[in-house]
C-alpha positions in Angstrom: -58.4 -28.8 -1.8 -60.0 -31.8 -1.4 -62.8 -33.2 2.0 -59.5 -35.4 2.2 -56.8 -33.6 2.3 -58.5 -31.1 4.6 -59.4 -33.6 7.4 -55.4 -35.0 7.0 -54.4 -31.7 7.4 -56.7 -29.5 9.4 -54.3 -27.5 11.3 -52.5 -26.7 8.6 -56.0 -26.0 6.4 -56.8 -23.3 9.7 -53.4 -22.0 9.8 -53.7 -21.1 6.2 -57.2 -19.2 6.9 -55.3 -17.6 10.0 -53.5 -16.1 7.3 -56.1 -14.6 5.0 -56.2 -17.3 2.8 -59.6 -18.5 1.2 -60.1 -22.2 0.7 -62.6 -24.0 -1.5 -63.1 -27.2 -0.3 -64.2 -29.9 -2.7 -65.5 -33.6 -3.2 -65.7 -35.5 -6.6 -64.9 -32.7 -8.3 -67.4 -30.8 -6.9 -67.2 -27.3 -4.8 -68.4 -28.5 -1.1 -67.8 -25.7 1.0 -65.4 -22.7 1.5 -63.3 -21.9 4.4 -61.5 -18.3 5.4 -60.8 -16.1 7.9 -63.5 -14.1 9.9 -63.5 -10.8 10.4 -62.0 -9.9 14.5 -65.0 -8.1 15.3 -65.2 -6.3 18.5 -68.8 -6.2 19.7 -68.6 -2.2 18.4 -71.1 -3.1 15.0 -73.5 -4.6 17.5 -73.3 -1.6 19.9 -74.5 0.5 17.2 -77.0 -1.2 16.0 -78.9 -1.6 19.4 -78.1 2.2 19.4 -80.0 3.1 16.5 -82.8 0.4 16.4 -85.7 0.8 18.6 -87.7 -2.9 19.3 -91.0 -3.4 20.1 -91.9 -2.8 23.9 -94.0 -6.0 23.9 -91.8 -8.5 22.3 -90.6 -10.0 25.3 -94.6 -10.6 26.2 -94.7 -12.3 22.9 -91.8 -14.6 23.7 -92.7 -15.3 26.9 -96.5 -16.6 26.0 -95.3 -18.3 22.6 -92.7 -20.0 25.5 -96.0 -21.2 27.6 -97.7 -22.5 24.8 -94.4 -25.0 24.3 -94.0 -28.3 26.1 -90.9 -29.6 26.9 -90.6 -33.2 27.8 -87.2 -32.8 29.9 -88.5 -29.8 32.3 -91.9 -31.8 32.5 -89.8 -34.9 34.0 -87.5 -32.7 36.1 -89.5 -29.9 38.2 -86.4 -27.5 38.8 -85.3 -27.9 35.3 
């Protein structure tokens, strides 16, 4: 299906993907992109792997001095940002 006809049709183009169908979305001729349904994950593949993974205790002492080290113009300006 052509960039074109997918924005004309979009709702139909997601409809279609509701449905299991895989679309290949293409411009001059060429393959652009591809568009299809997404799994209906429940958060239960996530669950597990937190379950079974163990992270280093000190990671969120790493983010947190890698997140001093950054300047941000917008909090800078704004004091309770």
């Amino acid at each position: 299906m052509t960039a074109t006809e997918v924005s004309r049709n979009f709702a139909s183009v997601l409809d279609m993907a509701e449905h299991g169908e895989t679309i290949v979305i293409t411009r001059g001729g060429r393959r652009l992109a591809t568009l299809g349904p997404t799994s209906a994950g429940n958060g239960a593949a996530l669950k597990e792997f937190f379950a079974t993974h163990h992270f280093d205790e000190s990671f969120a002492d790493d983010v947190a001095a890698v997140r001093d080290l950054l300047t941000d113009e917008v909090s800078a300006s704004w004091p309770d940002a």
